[in-house]
Backbone as CSV, one residue per row, in Angstrom:
resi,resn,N_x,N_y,N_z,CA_x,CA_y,CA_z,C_x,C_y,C_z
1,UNK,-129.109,70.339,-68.791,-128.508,70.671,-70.068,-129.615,70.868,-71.087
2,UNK,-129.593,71.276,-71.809,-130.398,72.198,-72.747,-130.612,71.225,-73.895
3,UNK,-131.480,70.310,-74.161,-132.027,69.742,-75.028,-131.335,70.349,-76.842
4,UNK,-131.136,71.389,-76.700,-130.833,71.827,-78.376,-129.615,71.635,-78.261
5,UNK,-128.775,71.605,-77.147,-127.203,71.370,-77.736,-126.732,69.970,-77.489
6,UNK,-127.368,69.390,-77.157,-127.152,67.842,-76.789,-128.613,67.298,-77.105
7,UNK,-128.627,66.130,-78.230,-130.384,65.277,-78.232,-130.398,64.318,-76.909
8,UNK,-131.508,64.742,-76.654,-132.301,63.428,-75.344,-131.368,62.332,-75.319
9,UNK,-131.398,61.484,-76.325,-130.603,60.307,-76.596,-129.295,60.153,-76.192
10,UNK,-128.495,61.409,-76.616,-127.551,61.340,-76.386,-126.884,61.805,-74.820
11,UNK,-127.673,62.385,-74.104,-127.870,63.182,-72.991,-128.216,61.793,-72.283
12,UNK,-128.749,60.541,-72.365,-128.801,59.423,-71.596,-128.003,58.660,-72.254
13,UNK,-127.372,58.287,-73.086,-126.242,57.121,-73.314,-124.616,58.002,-72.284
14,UNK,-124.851,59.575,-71.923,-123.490,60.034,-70.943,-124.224,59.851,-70.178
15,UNK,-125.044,60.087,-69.362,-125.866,59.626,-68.606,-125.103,58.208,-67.809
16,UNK,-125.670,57.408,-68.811,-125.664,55.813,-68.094,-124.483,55.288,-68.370
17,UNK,-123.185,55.968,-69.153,-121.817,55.549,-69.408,-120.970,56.098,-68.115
18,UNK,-122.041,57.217,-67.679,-120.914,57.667,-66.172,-121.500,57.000,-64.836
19,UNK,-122.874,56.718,-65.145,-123.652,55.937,-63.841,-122.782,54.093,-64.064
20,UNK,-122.620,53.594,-65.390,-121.297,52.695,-65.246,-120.047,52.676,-64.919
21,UNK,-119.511,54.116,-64.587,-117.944,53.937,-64.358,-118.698,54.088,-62.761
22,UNK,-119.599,54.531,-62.032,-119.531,54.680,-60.694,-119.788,52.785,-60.164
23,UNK,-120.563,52.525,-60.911,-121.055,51.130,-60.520,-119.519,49.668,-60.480
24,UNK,-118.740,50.201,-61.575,-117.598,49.731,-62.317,-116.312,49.913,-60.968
25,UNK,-116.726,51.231,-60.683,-115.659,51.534,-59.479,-116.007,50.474,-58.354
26,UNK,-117.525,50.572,-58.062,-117.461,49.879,-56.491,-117.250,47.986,-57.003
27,UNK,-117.825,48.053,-58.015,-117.298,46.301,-58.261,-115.601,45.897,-58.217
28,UNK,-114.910,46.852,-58.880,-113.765,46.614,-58.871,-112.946,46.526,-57.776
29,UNK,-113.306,47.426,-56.435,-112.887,47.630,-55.196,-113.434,46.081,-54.552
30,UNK,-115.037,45.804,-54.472,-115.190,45.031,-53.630,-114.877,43.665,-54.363
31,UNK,-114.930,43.095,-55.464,-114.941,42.013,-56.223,-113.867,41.821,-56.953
32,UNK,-113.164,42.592,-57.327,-112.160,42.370,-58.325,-110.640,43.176,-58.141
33,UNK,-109.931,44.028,-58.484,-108.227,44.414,-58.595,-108.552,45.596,-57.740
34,UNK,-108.275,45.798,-56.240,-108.831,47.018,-56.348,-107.914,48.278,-57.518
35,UNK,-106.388,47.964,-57.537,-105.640,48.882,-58.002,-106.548,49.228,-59.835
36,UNK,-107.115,48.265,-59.684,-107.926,48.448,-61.232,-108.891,50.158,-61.575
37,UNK,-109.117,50.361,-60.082,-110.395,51.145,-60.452,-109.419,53.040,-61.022
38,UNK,-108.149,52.793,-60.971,-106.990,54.050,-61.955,-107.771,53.911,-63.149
39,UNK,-107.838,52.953,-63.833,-108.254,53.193,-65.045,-109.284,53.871,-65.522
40,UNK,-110.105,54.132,-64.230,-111.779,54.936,-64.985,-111.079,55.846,-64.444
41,UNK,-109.756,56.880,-64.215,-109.981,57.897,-64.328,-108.849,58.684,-65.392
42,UNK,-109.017,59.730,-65.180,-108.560,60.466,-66.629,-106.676,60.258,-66.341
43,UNK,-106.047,60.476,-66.933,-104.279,60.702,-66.340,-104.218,61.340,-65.399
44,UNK,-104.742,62.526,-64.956,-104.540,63.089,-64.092,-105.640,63.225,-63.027
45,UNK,-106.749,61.998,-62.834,-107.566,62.118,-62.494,-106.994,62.506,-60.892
46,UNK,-108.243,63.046,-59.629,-108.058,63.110,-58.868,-109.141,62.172,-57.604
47,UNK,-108.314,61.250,-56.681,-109.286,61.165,-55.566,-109.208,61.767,-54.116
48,UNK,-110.205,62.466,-53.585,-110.022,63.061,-52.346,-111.356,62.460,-51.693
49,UNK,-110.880,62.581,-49.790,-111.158,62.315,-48.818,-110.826,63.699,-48.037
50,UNK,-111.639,64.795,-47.688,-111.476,66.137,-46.940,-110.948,65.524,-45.795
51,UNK,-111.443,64.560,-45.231,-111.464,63.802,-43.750,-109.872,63.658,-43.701
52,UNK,-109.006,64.037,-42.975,-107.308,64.075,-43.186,-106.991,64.955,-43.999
53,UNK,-108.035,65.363,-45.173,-107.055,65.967,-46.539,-106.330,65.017,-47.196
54,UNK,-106.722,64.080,-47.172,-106.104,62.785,-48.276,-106.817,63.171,-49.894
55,UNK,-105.780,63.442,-50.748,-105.631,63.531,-51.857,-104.879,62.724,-52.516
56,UNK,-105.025,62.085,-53.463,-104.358,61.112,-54.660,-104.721,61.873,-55.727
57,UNK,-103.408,62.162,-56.543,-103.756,62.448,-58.162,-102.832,61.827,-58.897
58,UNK,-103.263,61.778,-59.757,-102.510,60.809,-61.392,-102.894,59.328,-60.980
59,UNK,-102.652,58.745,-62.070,-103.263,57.422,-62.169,-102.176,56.557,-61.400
60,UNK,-101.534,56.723,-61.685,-100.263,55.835,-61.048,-100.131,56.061,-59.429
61,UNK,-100.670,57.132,-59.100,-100.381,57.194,-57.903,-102.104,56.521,-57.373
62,UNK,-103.313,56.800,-58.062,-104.311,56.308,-57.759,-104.055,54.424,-57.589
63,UNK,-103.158,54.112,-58.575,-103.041,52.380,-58.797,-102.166,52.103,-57.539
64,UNK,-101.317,52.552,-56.857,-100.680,52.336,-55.829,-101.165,52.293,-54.886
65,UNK,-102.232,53.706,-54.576,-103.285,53.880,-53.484,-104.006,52.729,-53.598
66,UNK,-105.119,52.426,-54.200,-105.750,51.541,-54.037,-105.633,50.075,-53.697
67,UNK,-104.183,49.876,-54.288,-103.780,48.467,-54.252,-103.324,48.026,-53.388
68,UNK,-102.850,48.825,-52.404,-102.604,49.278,-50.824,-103.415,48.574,-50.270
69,UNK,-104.775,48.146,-50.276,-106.219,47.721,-49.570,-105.528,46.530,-49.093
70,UNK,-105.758,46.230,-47.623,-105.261,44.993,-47.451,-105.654,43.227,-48.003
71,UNK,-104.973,42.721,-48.336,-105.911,41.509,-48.734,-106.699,41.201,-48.145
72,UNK,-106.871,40.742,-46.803,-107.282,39.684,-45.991,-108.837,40.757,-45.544
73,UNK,-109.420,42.103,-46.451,-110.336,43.201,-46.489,-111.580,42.416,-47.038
74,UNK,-112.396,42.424,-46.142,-114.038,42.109,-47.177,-114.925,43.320,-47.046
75,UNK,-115.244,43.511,-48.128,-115.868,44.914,-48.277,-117.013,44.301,-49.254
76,UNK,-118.261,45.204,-48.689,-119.577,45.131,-50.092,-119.785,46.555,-49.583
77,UNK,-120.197,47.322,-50.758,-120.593,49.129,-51.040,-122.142,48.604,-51.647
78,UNK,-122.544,49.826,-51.159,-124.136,49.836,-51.899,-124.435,51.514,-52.095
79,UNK,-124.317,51.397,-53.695,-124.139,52.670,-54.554,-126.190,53.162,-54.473
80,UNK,-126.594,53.838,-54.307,-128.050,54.606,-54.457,-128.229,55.815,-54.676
81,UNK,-129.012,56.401,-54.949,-129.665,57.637,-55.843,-128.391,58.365,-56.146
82,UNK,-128.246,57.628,-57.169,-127.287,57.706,-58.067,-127.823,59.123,-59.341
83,UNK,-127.489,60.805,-59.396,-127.978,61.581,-59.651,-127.021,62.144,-60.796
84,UNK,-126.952,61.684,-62.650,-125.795,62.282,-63.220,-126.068,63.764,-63.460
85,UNK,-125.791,64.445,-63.642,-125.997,65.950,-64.750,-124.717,65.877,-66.093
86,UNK,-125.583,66.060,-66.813,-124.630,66.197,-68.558,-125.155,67.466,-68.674
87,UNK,-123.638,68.393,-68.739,-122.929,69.616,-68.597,-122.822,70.260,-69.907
88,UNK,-121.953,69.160,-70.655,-121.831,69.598,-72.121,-121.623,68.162,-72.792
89,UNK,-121.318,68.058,-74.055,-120.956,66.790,-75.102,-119.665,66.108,-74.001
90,UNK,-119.071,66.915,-73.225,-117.830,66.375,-72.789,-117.804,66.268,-71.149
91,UNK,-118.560,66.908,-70.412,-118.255,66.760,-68.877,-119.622,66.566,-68.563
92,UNK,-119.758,65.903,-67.162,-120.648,65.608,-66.241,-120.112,65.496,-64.902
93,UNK,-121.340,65.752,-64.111,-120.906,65.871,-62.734,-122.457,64.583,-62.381
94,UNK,-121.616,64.019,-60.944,-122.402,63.112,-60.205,-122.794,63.458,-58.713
95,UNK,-123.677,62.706,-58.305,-123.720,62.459,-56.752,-124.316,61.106,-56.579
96,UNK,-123.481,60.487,-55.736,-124.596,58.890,-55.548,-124.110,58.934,-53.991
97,UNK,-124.865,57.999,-53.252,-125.214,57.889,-51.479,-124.132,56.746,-51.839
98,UNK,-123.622,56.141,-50.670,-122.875,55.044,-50.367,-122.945,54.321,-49.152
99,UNK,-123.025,53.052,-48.786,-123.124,52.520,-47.475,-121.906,51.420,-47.851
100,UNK,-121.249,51.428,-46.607,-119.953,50.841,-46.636,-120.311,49.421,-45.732
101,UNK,-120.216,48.373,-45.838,-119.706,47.067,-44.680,-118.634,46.498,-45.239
102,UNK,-117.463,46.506,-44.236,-116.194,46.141,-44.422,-115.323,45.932,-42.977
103,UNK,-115.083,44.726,-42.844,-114.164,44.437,-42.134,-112.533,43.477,-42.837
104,UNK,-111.477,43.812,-41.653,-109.961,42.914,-42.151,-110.364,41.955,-41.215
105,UNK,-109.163,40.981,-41.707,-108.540,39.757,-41.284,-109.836,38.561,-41.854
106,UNK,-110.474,39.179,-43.026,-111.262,37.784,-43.708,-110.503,36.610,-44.117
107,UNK,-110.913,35.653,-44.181,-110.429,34.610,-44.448,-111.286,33.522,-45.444
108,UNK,-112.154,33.301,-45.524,-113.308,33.110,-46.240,-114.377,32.472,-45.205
109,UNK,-115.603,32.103,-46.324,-116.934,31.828,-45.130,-117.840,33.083,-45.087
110,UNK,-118.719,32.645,-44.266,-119.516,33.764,-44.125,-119.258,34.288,-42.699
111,UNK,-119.780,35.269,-42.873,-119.402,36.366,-41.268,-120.437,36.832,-40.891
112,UNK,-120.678,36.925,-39.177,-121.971,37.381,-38.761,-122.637,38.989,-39.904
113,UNK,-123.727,39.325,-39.529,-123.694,40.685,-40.150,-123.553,41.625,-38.773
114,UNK,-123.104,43.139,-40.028,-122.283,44.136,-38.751,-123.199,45.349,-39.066
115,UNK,-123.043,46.467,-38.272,-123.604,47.495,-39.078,-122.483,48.078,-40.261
116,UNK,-123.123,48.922,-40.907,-122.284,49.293,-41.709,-120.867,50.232,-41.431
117,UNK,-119.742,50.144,-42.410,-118.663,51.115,-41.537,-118.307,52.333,-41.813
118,UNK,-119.437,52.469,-42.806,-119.655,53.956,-43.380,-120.802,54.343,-44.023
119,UNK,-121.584,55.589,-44.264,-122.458,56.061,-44.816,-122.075,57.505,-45.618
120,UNK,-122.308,57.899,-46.511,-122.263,58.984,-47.241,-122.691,59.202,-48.663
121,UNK,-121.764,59.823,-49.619,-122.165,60.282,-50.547,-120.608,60.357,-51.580
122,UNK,-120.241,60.362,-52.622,-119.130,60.776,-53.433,-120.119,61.851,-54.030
123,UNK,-119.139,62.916,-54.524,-119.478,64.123,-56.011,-118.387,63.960,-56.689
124,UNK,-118.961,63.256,-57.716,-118.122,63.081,-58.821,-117.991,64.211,-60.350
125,UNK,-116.698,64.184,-60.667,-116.908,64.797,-62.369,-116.525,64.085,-63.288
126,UNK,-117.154,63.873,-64.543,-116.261,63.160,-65.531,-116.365,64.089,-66.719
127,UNK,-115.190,63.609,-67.734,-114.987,63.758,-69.023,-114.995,63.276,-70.059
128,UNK,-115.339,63.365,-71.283,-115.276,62.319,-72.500,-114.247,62.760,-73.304
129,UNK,-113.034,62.044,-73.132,-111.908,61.681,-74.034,-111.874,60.423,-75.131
130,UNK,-111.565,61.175,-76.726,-112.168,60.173,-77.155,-112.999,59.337,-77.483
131,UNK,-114.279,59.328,-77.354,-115.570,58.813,-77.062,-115.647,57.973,-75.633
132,UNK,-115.015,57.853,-75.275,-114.939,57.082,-73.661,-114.940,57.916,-72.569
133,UNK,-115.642,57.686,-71.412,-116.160,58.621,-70.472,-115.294,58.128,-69.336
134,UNK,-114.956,59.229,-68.534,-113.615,58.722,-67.652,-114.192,59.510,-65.925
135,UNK,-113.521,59.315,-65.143,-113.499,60.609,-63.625,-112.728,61.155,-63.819
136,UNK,-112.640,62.222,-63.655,-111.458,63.228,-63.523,-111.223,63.659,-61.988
137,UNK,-112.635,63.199,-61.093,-112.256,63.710,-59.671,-113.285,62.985,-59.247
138,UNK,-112.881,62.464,-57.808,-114.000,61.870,-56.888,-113.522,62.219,-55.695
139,UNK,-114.556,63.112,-54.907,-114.474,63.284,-53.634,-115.663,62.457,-52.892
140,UNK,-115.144,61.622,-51.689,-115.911,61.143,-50.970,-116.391,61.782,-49.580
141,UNK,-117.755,61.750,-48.854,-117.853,62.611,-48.019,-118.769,61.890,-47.144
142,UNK,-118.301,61.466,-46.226,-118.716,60.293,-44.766,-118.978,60.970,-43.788
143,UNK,-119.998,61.535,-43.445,-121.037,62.014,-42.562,-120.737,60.915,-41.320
144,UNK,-121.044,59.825,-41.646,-121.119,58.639,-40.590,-119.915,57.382,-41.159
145,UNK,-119.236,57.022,-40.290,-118.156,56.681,-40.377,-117.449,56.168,-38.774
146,UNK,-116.702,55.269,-39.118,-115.810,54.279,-38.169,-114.924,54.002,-38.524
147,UNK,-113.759,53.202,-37.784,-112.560,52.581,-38.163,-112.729,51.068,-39.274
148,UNK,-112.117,50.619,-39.510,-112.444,48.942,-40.203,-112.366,48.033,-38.842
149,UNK,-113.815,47.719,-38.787,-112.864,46.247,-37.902,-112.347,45.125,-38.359
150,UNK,-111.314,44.677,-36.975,-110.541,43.329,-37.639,-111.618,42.769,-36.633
151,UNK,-111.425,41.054,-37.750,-112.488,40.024,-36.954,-111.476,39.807,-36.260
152,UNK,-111.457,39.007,-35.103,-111.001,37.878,-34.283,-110.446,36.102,-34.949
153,UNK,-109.371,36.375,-34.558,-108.820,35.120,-35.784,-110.070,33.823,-35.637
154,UNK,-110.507,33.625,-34.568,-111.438,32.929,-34.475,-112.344,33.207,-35.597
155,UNK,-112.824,34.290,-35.410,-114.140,34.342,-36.702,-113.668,34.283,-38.048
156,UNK,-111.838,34.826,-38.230,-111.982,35.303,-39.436,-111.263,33.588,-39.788
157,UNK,-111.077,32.566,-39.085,-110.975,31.150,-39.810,-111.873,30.276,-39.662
158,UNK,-112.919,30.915,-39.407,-113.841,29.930,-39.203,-115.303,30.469,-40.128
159,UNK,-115.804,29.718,-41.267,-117.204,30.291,-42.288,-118.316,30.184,-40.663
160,UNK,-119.374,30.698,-41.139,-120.718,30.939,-40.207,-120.976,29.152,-39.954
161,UNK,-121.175,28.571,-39.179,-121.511,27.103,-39.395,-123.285,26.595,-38.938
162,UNK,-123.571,27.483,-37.865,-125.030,27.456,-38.146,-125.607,27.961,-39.290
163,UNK,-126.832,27.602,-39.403,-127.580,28.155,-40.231,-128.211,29.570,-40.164
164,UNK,-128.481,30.374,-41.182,-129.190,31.294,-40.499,-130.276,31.092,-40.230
165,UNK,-131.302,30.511,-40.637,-132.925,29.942,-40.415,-132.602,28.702,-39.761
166,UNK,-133.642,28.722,-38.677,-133.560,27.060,-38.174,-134.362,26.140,-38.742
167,UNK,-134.418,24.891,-38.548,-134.857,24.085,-39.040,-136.841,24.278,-39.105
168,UNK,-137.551,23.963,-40.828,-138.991,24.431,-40.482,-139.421,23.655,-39.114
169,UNK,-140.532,24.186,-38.952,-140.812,23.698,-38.102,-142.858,23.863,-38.169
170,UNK,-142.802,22.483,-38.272,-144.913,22.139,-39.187,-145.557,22.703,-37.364
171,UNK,-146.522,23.229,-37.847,-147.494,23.397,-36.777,-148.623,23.025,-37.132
172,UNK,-149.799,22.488,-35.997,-151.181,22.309,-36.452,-151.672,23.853,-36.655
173,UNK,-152.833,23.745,-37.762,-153.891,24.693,-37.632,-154.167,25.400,-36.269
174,UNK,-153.654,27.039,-36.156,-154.827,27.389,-35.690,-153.683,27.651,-33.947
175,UNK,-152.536,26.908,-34.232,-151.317,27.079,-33.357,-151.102,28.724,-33.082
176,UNK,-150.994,29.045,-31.824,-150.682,30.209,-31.553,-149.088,30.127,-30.813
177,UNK,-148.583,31.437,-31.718,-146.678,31.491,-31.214,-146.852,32.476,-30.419
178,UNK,-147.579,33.189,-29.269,-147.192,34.023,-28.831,-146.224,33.737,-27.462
């Protein structure tokens, strides 16, 4: 975007108000309501998945979708090169990478680690309504991808009970571990 129709300044406060609704989205999914994350988008915002052709639009139907997530779901996302463009005073477009680990039937505790159950990317757009910066569309796009696994009721009622490090362990000087 062209420095004379937008100042620097202002070209990074949309900037880092839309790199917060992406960050805002994955907290809300993994940590908090998922049905919450309707609100960062516009009324008629849209979410798509090409993979099926799964489309959600309007907010209400986004708050239903999401809230859908099963409880008993543990999910952590890890959002990276996170890339905004500011378009005009009012729209921006995104791209950020995504790595998914998520399995059902959690229960609490800790759980072995898995590989991840997805890898990709969202392209996002937003708008500024109001002075508040919203999505108007998020398409997600999973290159690498799996089903969710369910744990095994075993794992998923039972926290990790070893440790992950074993106990130190002093050596003399000069001790060779091979």
């Amino acid at each position: 975007m062209d420095h004379k129709i937008m100042p620097p300044v202002e070209r990074m406060l949309a900037e880092r108000a839309c790199e917060r609704i992406i960050v805002d989205f994955i907290h809300r999914l993994d940590l908090g309501d998922p049905s919450s994350v309707a609100e960062l988008f516009t009324p008629d915002g849209v979410w798509h998945w090409p993979f099926g052709d799964r489309r959600i639009e309007g907010r209400e139907a986004l708050r239903a979708y999401f809230a859908s997530r099963p409880a008993d779901r543990l999910s952590r996302r890890l959002m990276t090169n996170i890339l905004v463009t500011v378009e005009s005073e009012a729209t921006a477009r995104a791209v950020s990478y995504l790595t998914t680990y998520r399995v059902d039937g959690y229960s609490g505790g800790m759980i072995e680690p898995r590989l991840p159950a997805n890898v990709g990317h969202y392209e996002d757009a937003f708008r500024k309504i109001d002075g508040a910066w919203f999505l108007t569309s998020r398409t997600v796009f999973l290159p690498f991808g799996g089903e969710t696994q369910r744990l095994p009721v075993a794992d998923a009622s039972q926290a990790l009970t070893t440790p992950l490090c074993g106990p130190a362990t002093v050596r003399s000087p000069g001790h060779n571990d091979r």
